[in-house]
N, CA, C and O atoms as CSV, one atom per row, in Angstrom:
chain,resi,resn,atom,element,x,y,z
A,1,UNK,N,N,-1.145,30.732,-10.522
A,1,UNK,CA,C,-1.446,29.744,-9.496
A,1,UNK,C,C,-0.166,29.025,-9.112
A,1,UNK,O,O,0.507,28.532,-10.017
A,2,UNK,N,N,0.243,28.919,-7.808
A,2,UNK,CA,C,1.299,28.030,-7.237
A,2,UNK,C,C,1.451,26.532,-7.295
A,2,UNK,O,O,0.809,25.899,-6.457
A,3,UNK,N,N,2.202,25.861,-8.153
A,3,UNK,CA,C,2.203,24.560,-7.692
A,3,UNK,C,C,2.002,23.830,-6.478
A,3,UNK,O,O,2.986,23.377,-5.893
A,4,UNK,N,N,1.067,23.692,-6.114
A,4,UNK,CA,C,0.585,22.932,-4.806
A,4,UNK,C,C,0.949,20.978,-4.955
A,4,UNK,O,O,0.369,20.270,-4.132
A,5,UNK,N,N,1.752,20.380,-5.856
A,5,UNK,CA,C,2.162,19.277,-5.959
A,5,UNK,C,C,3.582,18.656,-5.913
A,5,UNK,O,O,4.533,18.852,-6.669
A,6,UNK,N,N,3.496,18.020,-5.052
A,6,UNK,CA,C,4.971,16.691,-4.936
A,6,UNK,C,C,4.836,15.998,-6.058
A,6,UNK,O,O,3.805,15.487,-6.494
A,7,UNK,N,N,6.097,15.990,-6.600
A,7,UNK,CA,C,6.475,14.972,-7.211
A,7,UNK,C,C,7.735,13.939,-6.163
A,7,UNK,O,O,8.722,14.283,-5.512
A,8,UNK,N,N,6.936,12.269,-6.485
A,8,UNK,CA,C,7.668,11.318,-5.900
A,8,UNK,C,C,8.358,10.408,-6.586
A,8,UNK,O,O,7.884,10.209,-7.704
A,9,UNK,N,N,9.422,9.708,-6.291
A,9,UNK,CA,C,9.848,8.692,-7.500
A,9,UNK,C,C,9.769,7.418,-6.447
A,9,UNK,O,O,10.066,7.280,-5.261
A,10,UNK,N,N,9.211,6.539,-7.492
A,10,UNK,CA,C,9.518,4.989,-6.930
A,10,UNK,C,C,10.311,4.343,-7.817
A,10,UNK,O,O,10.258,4.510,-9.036
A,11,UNK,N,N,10.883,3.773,-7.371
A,11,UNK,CA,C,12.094,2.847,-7.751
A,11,UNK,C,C,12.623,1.228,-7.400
A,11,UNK,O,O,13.087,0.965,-6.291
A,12,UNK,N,N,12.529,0.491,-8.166
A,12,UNK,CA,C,12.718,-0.899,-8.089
A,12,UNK,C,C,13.964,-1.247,-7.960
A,12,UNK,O,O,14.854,-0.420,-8.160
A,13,UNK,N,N,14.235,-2.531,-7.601
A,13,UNK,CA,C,15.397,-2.953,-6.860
A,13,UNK,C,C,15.836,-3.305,-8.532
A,13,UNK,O,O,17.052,-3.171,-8.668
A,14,UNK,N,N,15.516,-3.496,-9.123
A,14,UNK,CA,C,16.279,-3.705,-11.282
A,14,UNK,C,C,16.260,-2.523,-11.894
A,14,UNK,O,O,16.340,-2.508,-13.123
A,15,UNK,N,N,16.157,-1.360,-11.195
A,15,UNK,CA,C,16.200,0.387,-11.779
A,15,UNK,C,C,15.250,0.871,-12.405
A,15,UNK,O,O,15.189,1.978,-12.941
A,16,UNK,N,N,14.355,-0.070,-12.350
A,16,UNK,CA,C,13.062,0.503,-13.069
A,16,UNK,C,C,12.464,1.540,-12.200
A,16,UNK,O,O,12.624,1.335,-10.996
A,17,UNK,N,N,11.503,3.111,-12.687
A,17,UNK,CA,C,11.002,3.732,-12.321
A,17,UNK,C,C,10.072,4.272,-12.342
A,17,UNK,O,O,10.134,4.661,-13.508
A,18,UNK,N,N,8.951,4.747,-11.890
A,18,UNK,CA,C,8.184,5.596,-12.258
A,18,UNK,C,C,7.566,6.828,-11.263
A,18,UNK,O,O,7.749,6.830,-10.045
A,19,UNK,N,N,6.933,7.696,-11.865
A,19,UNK,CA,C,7.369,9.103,-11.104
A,19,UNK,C,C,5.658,9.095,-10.567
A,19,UNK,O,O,4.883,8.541,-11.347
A,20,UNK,N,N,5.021,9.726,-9.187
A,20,UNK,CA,C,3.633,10.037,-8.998
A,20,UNK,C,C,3.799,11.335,-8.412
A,20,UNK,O,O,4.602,11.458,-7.486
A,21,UNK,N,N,2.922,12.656,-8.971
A,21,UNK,CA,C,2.344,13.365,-8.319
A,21,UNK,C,C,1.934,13.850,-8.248
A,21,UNK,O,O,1.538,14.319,-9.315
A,22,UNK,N,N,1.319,14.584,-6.803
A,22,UNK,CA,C,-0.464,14.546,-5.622
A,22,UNK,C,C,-0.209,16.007,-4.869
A,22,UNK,O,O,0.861,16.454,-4.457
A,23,UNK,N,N,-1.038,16.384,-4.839
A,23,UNK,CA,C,-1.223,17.872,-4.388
A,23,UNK,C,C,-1.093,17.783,-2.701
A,23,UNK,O,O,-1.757,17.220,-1.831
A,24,UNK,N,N,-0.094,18.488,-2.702
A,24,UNK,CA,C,0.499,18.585,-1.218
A,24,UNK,C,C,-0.563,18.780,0.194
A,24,UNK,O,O,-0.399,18.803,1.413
A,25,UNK,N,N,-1.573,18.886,-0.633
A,25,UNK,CA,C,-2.618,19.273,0.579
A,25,UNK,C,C,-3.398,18.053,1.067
A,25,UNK,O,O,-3.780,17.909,2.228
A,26,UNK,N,N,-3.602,17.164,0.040
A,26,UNK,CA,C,-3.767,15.826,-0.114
A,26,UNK,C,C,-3.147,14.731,1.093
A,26,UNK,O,O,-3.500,13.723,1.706
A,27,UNK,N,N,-1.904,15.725,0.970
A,27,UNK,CA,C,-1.031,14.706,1.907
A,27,UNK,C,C,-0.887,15.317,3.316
A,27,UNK,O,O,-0.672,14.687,4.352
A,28,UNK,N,N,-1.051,16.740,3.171
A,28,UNK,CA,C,-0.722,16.907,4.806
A,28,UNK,C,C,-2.130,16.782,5.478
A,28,UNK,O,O,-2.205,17.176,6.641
A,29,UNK,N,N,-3.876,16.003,4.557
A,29,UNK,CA,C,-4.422,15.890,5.214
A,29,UNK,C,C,-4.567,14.951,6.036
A,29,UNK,O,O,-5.219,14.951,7.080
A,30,UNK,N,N,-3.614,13.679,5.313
A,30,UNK,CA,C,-3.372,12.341,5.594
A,30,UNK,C,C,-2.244,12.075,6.189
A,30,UNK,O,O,-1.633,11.015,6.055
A,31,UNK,N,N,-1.839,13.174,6.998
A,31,UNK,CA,C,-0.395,12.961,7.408
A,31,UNK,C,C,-0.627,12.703,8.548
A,31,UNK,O,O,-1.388,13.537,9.038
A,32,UNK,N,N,-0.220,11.643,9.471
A,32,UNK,CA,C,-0.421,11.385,11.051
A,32,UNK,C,C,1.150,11.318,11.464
A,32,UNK,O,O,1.974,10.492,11.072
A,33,UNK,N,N,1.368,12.492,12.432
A,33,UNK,CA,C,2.254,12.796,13.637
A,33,UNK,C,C,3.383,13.957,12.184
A,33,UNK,O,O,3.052,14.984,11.593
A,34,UNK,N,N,4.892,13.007,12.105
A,34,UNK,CA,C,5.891,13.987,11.003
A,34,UNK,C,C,6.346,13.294,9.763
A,34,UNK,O,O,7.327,13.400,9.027
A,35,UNK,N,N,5.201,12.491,9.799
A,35,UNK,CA,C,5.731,11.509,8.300
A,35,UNK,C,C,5.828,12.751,6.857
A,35,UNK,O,O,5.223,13.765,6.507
A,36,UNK,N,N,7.029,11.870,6.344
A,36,UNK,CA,C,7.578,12.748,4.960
A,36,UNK,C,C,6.253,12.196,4.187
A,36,UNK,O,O,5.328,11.501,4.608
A,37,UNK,N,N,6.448,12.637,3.182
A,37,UNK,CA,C,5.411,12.380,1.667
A,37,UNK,C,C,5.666,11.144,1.808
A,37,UNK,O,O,4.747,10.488,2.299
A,38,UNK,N,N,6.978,10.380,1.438
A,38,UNK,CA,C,7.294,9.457,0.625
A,38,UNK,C,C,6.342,8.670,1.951
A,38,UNK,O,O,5.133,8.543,1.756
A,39,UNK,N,N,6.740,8.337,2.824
A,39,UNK,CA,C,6.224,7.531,3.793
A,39,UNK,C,C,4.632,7.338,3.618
A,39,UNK,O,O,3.984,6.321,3.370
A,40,UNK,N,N,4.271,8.538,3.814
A,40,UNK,CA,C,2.773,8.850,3.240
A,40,UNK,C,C,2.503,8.010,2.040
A,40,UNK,O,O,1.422,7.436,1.908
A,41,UNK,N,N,3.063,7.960,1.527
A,41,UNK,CA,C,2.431,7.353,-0.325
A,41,UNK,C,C,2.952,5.755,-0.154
A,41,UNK,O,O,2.442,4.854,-0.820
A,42,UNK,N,N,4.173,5.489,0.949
A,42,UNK,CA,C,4.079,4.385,1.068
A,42,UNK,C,C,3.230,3.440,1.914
A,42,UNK,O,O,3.123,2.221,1.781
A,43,UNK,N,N,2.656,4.227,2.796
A,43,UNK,CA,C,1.454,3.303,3.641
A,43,UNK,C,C,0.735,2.707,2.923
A,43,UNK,O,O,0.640,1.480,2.903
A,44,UNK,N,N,-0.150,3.823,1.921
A,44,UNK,CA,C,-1.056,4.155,1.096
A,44,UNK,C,C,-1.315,3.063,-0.250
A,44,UNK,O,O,-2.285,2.601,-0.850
A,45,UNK,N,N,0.148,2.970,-0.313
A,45,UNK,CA,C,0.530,1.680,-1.824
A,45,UNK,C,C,0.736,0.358,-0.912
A,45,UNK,O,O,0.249,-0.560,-1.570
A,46,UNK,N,N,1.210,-0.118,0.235
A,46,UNK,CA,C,1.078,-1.132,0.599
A,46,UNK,C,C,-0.287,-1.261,1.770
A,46,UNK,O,O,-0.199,-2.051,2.710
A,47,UNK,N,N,-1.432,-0.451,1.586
A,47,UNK,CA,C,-2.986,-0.535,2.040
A,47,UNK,C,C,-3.587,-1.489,1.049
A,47,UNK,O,O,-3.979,-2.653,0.971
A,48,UNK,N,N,-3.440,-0.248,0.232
A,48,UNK,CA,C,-3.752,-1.010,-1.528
A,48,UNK,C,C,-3.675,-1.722,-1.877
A,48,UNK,O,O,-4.735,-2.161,-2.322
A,49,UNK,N,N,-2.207,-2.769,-2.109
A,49,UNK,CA,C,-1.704,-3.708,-2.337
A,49,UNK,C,C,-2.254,-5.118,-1.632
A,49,UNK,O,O,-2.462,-6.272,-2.006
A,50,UNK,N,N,-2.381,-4.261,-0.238
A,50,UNK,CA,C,-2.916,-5.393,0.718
A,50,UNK,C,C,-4.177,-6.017,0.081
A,50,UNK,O,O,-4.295,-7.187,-0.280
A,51,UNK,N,N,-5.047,-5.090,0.011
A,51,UNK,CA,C,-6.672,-4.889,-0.219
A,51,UNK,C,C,-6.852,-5.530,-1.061
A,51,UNK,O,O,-7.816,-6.295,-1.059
A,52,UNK,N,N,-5.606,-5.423,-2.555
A,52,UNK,CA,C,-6.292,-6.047,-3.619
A,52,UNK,C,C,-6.190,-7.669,-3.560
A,52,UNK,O,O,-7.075,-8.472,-3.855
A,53,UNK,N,N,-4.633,-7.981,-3.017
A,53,UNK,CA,C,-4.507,-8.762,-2.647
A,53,UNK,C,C,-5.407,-10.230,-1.441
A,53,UNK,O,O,-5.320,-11.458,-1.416
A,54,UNK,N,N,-5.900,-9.585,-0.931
A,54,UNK,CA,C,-6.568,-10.045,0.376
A,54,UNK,C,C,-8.235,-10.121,-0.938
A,54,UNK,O,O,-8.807,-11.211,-0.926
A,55,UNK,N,N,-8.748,-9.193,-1.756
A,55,UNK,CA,C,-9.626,-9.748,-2.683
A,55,UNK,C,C,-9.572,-10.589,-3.114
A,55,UNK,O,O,-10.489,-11.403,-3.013
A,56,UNK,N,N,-8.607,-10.800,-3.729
A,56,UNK,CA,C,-8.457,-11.810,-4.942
A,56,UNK,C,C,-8.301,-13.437,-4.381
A,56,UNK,O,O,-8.413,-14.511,-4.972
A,57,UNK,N,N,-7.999,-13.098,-3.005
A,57,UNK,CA,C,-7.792,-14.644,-2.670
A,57,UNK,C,C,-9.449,-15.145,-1.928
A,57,UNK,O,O,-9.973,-16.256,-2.006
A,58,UNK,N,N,-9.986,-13.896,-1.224
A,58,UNK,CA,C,-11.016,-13.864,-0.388
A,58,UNK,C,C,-12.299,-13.609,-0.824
A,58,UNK,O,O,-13.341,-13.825,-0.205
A,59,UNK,N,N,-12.164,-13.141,-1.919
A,59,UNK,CA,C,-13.676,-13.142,-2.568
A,59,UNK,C,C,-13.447,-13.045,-3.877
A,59,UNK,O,O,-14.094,-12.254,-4.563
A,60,UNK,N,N,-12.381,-13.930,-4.452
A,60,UNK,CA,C,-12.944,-14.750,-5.374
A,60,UNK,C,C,-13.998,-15.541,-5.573
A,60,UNK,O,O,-14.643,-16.036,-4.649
A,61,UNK,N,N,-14.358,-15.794,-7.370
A,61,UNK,CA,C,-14.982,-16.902,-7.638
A,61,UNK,C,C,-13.991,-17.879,-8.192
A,61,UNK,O,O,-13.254,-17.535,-9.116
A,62,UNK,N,N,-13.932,-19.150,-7.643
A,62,UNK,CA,C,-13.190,-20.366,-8.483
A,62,UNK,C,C,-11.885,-20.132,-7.399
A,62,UNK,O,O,-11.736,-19.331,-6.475
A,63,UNK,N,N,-10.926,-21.319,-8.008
A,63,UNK,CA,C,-9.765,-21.847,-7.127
A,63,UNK,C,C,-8.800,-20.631,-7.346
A,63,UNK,O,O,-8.821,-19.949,-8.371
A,64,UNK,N,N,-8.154,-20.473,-6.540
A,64,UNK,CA,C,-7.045,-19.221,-6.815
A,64,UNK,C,C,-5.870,-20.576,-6.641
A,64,UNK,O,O,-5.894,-21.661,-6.061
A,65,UNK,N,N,-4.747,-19.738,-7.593
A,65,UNK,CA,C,-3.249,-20.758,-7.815
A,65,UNK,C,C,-2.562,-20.636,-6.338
A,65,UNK,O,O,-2.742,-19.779,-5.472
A,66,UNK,N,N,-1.766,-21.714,-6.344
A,66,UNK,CA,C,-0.335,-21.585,-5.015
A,66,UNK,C,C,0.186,-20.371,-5.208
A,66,UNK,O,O,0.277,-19.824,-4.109
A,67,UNK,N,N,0.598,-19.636,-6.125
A,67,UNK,CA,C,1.269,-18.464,-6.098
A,67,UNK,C,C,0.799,-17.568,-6.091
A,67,UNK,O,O,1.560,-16.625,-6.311
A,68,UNK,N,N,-0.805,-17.176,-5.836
A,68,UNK,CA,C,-1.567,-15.696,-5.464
A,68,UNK,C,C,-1.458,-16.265,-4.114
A,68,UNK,O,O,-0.597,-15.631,-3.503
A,69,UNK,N,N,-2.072,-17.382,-3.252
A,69,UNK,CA,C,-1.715,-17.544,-2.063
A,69,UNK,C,C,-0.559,-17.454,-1.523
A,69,UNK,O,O,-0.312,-16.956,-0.425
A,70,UNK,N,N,0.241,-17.968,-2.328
A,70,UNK,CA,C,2.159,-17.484,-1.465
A,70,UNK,C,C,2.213,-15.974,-1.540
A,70,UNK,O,O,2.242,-15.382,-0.460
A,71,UNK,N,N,2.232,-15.290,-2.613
A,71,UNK,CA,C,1.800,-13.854,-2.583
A,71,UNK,C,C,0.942,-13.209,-1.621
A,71,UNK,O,O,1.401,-12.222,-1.046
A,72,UNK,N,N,0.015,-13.517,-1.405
A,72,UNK,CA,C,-1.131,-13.156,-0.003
A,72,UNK,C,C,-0.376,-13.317,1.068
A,72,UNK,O,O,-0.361,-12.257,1.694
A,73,UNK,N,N,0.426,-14.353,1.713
A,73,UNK,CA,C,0.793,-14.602,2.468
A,73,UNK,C,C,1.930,-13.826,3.058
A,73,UNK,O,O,1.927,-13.309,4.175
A,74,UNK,N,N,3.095,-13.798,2.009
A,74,UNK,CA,C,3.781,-12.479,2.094
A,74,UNK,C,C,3.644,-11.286,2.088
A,74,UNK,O,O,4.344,-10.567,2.802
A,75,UNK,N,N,2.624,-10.769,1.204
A,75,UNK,CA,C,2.135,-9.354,1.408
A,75,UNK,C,C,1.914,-9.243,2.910
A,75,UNK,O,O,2.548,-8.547,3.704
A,76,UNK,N,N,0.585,-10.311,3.218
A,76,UNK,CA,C,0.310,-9.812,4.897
A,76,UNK,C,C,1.584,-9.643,6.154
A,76,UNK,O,O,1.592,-8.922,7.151
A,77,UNK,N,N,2.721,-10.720,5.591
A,77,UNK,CA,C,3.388,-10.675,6.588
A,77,UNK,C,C,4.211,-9.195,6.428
A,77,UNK,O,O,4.420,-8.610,7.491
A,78,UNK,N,N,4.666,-8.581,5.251
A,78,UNK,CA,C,5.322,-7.149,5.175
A,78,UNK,C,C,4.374,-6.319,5.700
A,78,UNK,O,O,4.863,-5.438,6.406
A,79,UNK,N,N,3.106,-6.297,5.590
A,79,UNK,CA,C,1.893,-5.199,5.755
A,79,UNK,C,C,1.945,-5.466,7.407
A,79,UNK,O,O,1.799,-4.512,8.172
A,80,UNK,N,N,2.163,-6.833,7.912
A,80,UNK,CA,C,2.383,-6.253,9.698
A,80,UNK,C,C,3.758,-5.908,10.001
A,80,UNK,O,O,3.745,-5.329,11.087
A,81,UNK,N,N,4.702,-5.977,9.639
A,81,UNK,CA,C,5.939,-5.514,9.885
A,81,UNK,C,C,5.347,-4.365,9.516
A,81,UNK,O,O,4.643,-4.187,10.510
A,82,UNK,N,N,5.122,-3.455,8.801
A,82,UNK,CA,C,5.101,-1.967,8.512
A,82,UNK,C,C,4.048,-1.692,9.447
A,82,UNK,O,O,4.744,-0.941,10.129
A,83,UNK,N,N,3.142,-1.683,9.934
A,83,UNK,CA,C,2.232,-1.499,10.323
A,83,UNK,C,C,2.215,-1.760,12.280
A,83,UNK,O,O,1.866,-0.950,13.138
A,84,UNK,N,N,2.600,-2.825,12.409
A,84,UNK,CA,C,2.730,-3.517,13.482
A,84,UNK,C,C,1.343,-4.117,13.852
A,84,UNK,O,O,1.040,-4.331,15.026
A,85,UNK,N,N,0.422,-4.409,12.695
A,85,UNK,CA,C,-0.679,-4.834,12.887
A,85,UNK,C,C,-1.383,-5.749,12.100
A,85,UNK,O,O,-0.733,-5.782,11.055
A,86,UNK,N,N,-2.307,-6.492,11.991
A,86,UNK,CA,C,-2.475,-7.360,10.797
A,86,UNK,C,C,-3.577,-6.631,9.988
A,86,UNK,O,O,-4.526,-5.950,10.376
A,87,UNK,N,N,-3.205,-6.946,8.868
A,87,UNK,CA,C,-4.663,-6.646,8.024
A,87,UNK,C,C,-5.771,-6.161,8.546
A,87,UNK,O,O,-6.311,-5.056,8.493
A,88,UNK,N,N,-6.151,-7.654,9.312
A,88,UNK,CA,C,-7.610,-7.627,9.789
A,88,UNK,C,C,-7.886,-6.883,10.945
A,88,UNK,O,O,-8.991,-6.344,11.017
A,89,UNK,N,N,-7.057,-6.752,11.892
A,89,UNK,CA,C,-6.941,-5.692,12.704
A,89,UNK,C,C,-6.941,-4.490,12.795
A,89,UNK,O,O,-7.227,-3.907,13.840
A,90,UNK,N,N,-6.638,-3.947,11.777
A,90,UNK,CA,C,-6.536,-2.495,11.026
A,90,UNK,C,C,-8.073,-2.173,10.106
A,90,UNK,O,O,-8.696,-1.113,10.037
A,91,UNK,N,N,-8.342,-3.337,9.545
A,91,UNK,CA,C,-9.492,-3.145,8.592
A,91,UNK,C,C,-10.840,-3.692,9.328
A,91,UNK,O,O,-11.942,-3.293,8.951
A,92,UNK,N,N,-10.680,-4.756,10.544
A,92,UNK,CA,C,-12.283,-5.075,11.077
A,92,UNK,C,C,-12.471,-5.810,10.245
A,92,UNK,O,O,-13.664,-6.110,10.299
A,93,UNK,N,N,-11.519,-6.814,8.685
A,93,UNK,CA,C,-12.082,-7.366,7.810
A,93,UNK,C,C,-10.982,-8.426,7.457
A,93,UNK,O,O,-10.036,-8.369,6.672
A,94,UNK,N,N,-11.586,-9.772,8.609
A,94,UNK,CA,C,-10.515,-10.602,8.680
A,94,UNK,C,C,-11.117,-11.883,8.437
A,94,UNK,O,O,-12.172,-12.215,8.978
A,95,UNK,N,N,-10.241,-12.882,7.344
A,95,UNK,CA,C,-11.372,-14.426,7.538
A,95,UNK,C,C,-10.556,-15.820,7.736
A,95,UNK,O,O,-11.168,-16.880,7.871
């Protein structure tokens, strides 16, 4: 059987690393227009990021701290720079 998988590396701005990988078919189903993998896996991790983020402040139970909200706040603003769109605009799930 042929390896049908990418391997990707992510890498932190302090050299830390870790390696993911996803069966190439995976990705060229999710591929819109000539995006590389990496691009691909990066939408994908800052969707995610968004999502969990945008939970934790939005449907929580109890007070969330200043610093998951400063965090929320920044996430959304990188997630429309990448995107050119907001959250809620993209998801129909805005409050």
């Amino acid at each position: 059987m042929a390896d049908d998988t990418i391997t990707l590396t992510i890498e932190a701005d302090d050299g830390s690393l870790d390696e993911l990988t996803v069966p190439t078919g995976l990705l060229d189903m999710l591929r819109e227009n000539d995006e590389s993998p990496p691009q691909i896996v990066g939408d994908i991790a800052m969707f995610g990021l968004a999502q969990r983020i945008h939970g934790a402040i939005h449907h929580a139970e109890g007070e969330v701290s200043p610093e998951v909200r400063a965090a929320e706040e920044e996430t959304m603003e990188v997630f429309e720079e990448r995107f050119g769109a907001t959250f809620g605009e993209m998801t129909g799930h805005d409050h």
